[in-house]
N, C-alpha and C positions, 0 to 999 in steps of 0.2 A: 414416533418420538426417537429422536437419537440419543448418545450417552457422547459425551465428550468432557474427555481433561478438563480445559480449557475453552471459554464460548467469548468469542472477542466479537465486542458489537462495533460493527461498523468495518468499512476496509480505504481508509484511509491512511495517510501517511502514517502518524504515528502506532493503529490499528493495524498494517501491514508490519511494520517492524515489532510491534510485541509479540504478532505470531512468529516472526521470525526465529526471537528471540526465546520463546517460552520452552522451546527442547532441550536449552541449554540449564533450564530449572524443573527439569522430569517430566512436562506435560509430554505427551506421547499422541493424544488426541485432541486436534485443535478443529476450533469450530471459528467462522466467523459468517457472521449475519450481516450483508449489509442492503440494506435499504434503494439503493439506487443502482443500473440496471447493469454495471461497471463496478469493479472496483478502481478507489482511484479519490474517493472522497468527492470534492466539492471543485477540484482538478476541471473534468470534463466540460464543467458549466459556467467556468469561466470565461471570459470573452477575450477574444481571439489573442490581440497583442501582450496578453501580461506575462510576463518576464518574475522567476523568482527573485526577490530582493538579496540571495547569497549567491555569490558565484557556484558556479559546478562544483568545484572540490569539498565545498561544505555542505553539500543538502542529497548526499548519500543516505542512503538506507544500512542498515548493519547487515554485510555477507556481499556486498553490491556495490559497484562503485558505477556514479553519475557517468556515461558515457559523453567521450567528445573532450574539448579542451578544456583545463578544468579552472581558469582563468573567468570564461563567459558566463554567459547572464540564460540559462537556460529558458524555451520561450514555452505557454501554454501546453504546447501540445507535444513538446520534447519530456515533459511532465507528466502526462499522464499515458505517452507510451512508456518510458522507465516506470510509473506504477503500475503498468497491466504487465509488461514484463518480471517484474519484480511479485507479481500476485504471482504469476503462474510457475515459479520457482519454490512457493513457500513448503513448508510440508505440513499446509493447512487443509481442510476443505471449506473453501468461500464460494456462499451461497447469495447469489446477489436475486435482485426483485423481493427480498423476505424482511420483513418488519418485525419487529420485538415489543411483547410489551410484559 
């Protein structure tokens, strides 16, 4: 069993940025659980062409900004390399393949 601050289920978008965020409200040991074999959330399993609905400049993560022009329509898979990038920066440890109940 581990002890941690903080155990954030899941490592998806918003699941990635609370760990981001939670050192700046004294957590110190952050845990995240996530379920699927990536983090990255539901990202990975989407199909090939989808495009986020905000251009780049808006759909940063906090500490991180969306690389590339920040005009464009980022596509699938420019989305879930900014989230595996963006996991392996966090000063979390995320544990993927592990379910919660």
């Amino acid at each position: 069993m581990e002890h941690a601050g903080l155990v954030v289920i899941g490592a998806g978008q918003s699941d990635l940025a609370t760990a981001a965020l939670a050192p700046r409200h004294g957590f110190t040991r952050i845990l995240a659980l996530e379920a699927a074999a990536e983090p990255g959330g539901s990202w990975p399993r989407y199909y090939d062409s989808l495009t986020l609905f905000s251009p780049a400049r808006y759909s940063s993560l906090p500490g991180m900004r969306f690389p590339g022009a920040p005009d464009r329509y980022p596509r699938r898979d420019e989305v879930v390399g900014y989230l595996r990038d963006y996991a392996n920066r966090l000063p979390a440890d995320i544990h993927t393949s592990t379910t919660f109940t």
